[in-house]
N, C-alpha and C positions, 0 to 999 in steps of 0.2 A: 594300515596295520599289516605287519608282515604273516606270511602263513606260517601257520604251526606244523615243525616236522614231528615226523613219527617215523620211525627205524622200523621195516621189519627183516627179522634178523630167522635164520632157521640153526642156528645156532647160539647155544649161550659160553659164552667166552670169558672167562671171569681171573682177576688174579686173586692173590691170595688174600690180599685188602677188601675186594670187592666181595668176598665169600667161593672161593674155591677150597672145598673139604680137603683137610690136612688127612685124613683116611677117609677112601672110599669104600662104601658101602651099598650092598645094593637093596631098596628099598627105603633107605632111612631119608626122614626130609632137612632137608638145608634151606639156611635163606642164601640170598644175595642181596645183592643196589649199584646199579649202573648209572651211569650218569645219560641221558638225553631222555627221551617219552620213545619208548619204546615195546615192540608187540614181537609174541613169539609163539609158535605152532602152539596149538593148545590139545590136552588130551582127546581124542586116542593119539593122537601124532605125536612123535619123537622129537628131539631138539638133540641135535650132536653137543656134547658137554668137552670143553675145551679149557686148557689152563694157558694161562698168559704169560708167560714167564718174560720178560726183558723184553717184550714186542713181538718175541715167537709162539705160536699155537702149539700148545701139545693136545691132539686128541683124546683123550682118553675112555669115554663111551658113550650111553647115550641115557636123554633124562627126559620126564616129563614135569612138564609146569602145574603146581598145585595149586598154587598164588599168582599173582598179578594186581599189583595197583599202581598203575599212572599216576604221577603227582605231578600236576602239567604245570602250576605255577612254579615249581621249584625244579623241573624239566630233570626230574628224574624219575629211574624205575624201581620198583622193593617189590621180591616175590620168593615166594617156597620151591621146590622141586625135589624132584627123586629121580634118585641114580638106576635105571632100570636092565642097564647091559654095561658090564664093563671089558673094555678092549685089550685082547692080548697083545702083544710082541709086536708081532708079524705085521697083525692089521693096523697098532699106531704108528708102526714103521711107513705103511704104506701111505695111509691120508696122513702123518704130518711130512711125506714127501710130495705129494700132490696138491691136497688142501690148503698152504696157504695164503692169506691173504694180497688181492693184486694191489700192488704198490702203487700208488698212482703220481 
């Protein structure tokens, strides 16, 4: 039997299919659903919230996880969250030039 992965992720990275807010708002809650079994900082802790556009991260600020449920037989993840900081100019200029993802 093979082992079961589990992703953990400190960010939630989401496209616009997967539940990336068409307007952000801060406080309001969103879902999501990503595909693999996967775990992410849980309140008081932050989760950088990230849009996916074409394979590129756009930063845009940061969120806490309300929900969470693993659906491990169908190896997927469905959870709630809230938009608690959202990022100026400057700052997503700077982490989506740093932040992202290494190519492998």
């Amino acid at each position: 039997m093979a082992a079961a992965e589990l992703t953990l992720n400190d960010t939630l990275q989401l496209t616009d299919a997967q539940g990336f807010p068409k307007k952000l708002e801060l406080n309001k809650e969103y879902s999501f659903q990503k595909d693999k079994r996967r775990l992410y900082r849980l309140p008081p802790a932050r989760v950088f919230l990230a849009r996916n556009k074409n394979g590129k991260w756009d930063y845009r600020g940061e969120a806490i996880i309300t929900e969470l449920t693993i659906l491990t037989l169908e190896s997927k993840t469905i959870g709630k969250f809230k938009i608690m900081k959202i990022y100026g100019d400057k700052t997503r200029r700077v982490l989506n030039e740093n932040q992202q993802p290494v190519e492998y």
